[in-house]
C-alpha positions in Angstrom: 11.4 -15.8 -11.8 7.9 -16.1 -10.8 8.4 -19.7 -9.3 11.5 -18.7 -7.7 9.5 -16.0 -6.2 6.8 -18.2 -4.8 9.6 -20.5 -3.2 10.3 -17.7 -1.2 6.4 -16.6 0.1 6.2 -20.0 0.7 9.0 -20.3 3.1 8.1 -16.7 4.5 5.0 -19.1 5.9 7.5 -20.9 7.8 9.1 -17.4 9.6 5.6 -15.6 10.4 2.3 -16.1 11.8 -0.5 -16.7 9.0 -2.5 -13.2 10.1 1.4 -11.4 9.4 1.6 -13.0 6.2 -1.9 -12.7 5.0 -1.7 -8.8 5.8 1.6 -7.4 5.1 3.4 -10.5 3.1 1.1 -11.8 0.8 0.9 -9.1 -2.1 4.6 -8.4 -1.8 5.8 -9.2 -5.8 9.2 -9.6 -7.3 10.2 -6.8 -9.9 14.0 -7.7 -10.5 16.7 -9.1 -9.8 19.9 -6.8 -11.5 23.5 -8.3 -12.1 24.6 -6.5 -9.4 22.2 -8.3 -6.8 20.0 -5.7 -6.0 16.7 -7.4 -5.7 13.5 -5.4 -6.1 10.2 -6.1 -4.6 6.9 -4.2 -4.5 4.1 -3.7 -2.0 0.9 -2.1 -2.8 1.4 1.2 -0.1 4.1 2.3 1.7 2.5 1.5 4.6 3.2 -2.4 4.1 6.6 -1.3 2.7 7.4 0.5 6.1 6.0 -2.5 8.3 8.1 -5.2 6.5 11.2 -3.0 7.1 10.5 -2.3 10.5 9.2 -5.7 11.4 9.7 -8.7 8.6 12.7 -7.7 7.2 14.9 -10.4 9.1 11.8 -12.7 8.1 12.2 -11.7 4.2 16.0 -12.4 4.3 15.7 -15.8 6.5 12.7 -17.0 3.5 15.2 -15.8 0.5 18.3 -17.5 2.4 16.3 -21.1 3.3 14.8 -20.3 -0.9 18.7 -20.2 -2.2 17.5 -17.3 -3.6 20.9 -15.1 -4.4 21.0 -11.1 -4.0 23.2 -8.9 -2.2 20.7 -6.3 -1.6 16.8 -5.7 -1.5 14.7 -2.6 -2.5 11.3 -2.2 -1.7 9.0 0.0 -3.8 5.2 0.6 -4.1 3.8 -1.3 -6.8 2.2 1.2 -9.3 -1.6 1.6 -9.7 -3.1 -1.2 -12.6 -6.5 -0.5 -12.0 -7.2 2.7 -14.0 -10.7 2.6 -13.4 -10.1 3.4 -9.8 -7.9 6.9 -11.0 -10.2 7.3 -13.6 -13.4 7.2 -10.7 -10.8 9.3 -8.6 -11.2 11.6 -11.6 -14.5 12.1 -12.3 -15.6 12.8 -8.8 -13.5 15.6 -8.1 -14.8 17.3 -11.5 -18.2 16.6 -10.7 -19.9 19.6 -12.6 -23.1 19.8 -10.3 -20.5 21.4 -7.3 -22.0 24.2 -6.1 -18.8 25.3 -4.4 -18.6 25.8 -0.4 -20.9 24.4 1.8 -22.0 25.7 5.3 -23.1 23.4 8.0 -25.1 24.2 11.3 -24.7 22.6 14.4 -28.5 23.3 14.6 -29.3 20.0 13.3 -28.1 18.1 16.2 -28.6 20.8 19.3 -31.0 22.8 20.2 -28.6 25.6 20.8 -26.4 26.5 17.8 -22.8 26.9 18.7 -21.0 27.6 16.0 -21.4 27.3 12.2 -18.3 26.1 9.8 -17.9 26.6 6.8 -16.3 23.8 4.2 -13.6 25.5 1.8 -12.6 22.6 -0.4 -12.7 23.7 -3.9 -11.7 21.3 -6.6 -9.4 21.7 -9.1 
């Protein structure tokens, strides 16, 4: 389906500006496409997901429509991380073993009159 599926970006051209597409549209990727019609797509946060429902979604269906591409419903999901190296980085940094545990900060540093100090209270896992 992966032709199919750039028929349809490339009509989405047609129905948006080039900064819309570029930023929301672009990295939106066909998943499925079940018997039923439901047709599956996936964005890479649910930020994009909530922005093409609340503002592209007539612009999705008018690309899929001039793309003769049948379904009777779309679902939008967030595409699941690939790059393991980014979860595994994730990973290492919050088991960093040189933590010392909480840190207290002074306001000294940037007045000449202390006015309060705070005290961090993140503690990893």
């Amino acid at each position: 389906m992966p032709n199919e599926w750039q028929t349809v970006l490339d009509e989405l051209k047609n129905f948006v500006s080039d900064m819309v597409f570029r930023t929301y549209l672009t990295n939106l990727k066909f998943q499925s496409l079940d018997e039923n019609g439901l047709l599956t797509i996936s964005a890479p946060t649910i930020f994009v997901i909530n922005q093409v429902e609340k503002k592209y979604m007539d612009a999705l269906k008018d690309a899929l429509e001039a793309a003769d591409f049948g379904y009777a419903d779309i679902k939008l999901i967030v595409e699941k991380a690939s790059n393991k190296s980014v979860v595994k980085k994730a990973e290492e940094v919050r088991s960093t073993p040189d933590y010392s545990g909480p840190r207290t900060y002074s306001t000294e540093d940037y007045n000449s009159t202390p006015i309060q100090e705070a005290t961090s209270t993140f503690t990893p896992k």
